[in-house]
C-alpha positions as CSV (number, residue, x, y, z in Angstrom):
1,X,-2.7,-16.6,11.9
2,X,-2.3,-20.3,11.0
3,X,-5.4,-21.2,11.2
4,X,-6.4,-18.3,8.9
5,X,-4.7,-19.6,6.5
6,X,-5.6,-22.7,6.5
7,X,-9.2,-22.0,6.4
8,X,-8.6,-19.7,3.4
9,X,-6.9,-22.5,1.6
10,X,-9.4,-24.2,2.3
11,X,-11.8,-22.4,0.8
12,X,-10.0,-21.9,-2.3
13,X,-9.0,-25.5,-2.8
14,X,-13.2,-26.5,-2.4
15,X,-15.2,-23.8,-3.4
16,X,-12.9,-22.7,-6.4
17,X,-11.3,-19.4,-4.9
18,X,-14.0,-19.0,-2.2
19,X,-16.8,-19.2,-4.8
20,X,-15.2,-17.6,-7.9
21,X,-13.1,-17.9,-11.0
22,X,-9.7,-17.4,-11.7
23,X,-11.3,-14.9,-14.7
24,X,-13.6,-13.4,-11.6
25,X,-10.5,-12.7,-9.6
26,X,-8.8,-11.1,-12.4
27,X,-5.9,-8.9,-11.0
28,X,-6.6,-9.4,-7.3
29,X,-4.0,-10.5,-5.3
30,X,-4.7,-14.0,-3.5
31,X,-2.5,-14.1,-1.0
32,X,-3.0,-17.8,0.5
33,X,0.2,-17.6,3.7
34,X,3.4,-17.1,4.7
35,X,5.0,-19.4,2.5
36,X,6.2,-19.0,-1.4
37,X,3.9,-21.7,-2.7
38,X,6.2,-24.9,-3.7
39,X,6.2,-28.4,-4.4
40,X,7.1,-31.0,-2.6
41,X,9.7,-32.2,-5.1
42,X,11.0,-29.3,-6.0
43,X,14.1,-30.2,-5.7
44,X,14.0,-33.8,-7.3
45,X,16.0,-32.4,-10.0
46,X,19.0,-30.4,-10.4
47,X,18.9,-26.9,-11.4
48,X,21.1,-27.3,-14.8
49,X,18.4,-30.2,-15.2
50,X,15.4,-27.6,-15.1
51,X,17.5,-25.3,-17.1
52,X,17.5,-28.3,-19.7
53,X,13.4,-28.2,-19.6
54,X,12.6,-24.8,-19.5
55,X,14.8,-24.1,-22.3
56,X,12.8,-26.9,-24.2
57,X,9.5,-25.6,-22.8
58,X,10.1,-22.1,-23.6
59,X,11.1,-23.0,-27.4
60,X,7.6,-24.4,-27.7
61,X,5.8,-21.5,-26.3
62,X,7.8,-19.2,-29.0
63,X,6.9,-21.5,-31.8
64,X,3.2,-21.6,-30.5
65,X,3.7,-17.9,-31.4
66,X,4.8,-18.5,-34.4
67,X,9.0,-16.4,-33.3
68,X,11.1,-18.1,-36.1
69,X,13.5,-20.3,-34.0
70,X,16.2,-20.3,-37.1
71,X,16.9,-16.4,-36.6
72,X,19.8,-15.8,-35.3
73,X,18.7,-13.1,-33.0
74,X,15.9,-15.7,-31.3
75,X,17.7,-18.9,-31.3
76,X,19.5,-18.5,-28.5
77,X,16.4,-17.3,-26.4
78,X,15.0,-20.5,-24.6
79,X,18.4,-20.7,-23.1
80,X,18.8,-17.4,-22.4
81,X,15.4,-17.2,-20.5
82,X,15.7,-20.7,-18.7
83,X,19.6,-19.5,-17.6
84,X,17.8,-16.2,-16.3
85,X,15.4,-17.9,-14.6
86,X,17.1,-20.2,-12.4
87,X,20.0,-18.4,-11.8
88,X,18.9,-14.8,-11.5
89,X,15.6,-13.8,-11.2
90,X,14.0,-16.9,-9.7
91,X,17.1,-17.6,-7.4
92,X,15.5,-17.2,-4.3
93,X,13.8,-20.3,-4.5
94,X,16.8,-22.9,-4.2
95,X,17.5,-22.4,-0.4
96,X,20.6,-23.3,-0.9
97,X,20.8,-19.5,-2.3
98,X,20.2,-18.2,1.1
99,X,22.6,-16.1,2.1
100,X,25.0,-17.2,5.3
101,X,24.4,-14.0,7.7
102,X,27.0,-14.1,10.9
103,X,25.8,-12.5,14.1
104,X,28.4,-10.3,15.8
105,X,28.1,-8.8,19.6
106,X,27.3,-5.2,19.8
107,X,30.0,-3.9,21.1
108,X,29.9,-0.5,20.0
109,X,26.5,-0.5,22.3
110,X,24.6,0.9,19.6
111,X,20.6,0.8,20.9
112,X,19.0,3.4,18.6
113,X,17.2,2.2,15.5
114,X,19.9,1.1,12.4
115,X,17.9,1.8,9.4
116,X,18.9,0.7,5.9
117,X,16.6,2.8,3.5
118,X,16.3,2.6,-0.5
119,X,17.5,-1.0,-1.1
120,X,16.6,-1.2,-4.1
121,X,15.2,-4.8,-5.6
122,X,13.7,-6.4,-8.7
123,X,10.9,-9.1,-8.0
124,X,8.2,-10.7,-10.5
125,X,4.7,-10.8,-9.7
126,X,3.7,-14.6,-9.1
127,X,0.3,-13.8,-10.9
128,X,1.7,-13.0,-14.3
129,X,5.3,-13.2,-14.3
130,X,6.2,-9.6,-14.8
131,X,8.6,-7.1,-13.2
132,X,8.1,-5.6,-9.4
133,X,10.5,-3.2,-9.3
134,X,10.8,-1.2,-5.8
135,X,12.5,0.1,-3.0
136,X,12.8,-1.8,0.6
137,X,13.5,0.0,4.1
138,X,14.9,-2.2,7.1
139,X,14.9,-1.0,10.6
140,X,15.9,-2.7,13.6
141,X,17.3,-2.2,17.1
142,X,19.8,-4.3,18.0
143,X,19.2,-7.3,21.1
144,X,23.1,-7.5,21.7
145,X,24.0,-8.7,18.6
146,X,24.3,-7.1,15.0
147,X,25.0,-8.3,11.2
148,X,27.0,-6.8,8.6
149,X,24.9,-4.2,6.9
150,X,25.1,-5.2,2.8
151,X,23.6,-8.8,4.7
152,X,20.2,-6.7,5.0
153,X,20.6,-5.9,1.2
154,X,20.8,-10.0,0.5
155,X,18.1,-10.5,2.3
156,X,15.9,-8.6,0.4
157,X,17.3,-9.7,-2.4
158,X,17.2,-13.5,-2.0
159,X,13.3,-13.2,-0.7
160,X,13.0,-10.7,-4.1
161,X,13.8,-13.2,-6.7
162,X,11.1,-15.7,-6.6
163,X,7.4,-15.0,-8.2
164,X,6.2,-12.8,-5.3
165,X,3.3,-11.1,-3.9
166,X,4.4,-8.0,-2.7
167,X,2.6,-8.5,1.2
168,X,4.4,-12.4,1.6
169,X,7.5,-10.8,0.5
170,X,7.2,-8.0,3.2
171,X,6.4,-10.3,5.9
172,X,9.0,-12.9,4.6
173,X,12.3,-10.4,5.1
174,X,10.3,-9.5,8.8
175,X,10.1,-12.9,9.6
176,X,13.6,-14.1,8.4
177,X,15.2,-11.0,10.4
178,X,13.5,-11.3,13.8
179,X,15.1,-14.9,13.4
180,X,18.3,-14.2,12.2
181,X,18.6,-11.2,14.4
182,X,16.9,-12.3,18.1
183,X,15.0,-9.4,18.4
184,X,10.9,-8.3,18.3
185,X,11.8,-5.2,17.2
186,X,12.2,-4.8,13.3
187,X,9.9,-2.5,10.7
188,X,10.1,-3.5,6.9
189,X,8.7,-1.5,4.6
190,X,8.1,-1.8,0.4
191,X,7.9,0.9,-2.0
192,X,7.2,-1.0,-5.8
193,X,5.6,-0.5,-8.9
194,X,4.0,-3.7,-10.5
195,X,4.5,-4.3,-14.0
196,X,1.3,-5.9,-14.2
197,X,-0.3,-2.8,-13.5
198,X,1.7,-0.5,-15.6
199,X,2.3,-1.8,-18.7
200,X,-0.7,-4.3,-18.8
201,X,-4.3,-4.6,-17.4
202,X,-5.8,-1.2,-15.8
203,X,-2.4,0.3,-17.5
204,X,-1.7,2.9,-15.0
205,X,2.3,3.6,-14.7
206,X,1.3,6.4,-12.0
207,X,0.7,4.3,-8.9
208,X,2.5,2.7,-6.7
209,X,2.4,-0.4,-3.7
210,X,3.1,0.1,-0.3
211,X,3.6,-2.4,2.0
212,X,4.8,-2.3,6.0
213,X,5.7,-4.8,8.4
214,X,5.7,-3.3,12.3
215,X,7.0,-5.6,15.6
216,X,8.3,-5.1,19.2
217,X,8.8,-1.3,19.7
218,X,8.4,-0.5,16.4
219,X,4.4,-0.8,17.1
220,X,4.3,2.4,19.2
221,X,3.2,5.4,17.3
222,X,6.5,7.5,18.3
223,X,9.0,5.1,16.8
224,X,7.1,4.4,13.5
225,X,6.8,9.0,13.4
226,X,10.8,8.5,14.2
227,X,11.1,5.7,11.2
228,X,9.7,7.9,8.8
229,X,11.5,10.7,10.1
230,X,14.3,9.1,8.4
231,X,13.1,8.2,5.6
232,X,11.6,11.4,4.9
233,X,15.3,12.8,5.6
């Protein structure tokens, strides 16, 4: 899997997205590893620092489109937009957002599958900073220990808001559970519309993404026919 991804980076890094252009490549989804692409200084500067920027930034980009900055109805926008952005919708980048999850024993010696269906979450695609807006189902089965339930809801959630493709984000909750939760055994699954879609490019509001993530027992046939089962339910 690593070295996957690093040959594909690779690729894109010499040969200009494995031979073509970002225009060639259009709406595709480049999905280039596990981790949400990031800077090595990210972090240099505070986050009411970048709020200072983007607000300046985003002023520009409405003046470039010739929005009248003196309105009262726009002039509070840019810092509107850069307060949005780094503390809601683009949260999940700071780890420091991450939510604390506490592991408790099992004791009611629960080993069925605990699903969590319909969490609902709001992401932006990373490719033209527009909604994702979609549903996420957890299952696991439990290794001796267990977390609090609305902690699967913050997980999501915190892995939501950051500019997303929807497969990373799938395999990102996976991965992050397994951890947190000691176990092989977990199944994610996404249900999402993409905005960039919908409302722009082929313009079609009536499909939608889906997305799975299977591990541990959850690869046998009868338990993902039991999964859906419940979801289905």
């Amino acid at each position: 899997m690593k070295h996957q991804e690093t040959m594909l980076n690779t690729l894109i890094k010499e040969n200009g997205l494995n031979g073509f252009s970002h225009d060639e490549i259009g709406d595709d989804h480049i999905y280039t590893g596990l981790e949400t692409p990031m800077k090595e200084n990210a972090f240099a500067i505070s986050d009411e620092q970048k709020k200072e920027k983007i607000e300046g930034l985003f002023a520009q980009i409405m003046d470039v489109m010739g929005l009248d900055l003196t309105d009262d109805s726009l002039r509070g926008t840019p810092k509107r937009v850069a307060k949005m952005y780094i503390d809601e919708i683009f949260s999940g980048l700071n780890p420091a957002n991450k939510p604390k999850v506490a592991l408790f024993d099992n004791k009611y010696q629960y080993n069925q599958m605990l699903v969590e269906k319909n969490i609902t979450f709001y992401s932006n695609c990373e490719h033209h900073f527009v909604p994702i807006i979609g549903k996420a189902h957890i299952a696991y089965i439990s290794s001796g220990k267990v977390i609090g339930l609305s902690k699967l809801n913050r997980i999501v959630q915190y892995y939501a808001k950051r500019p997303q493709v929807q497969e990373r984000l799938t395999n990102q909750i996976a991965m992050d559970l397994k951890a947190i939760l000691q176990t092989e055994d977990v199944a994610v699954i996404i249900d999402a519309k993409h905005l960039c879609v919908s409302s722009r490019g082929i313009k079609d509001d009536t499909s939608a993404t889906v997305t799975s993530y299977y591990s541990g027992v959850f690869l046998k046939s009868s338990k993902i026919a039991e999964l859906q089962n419940y979801l289905n339910e």
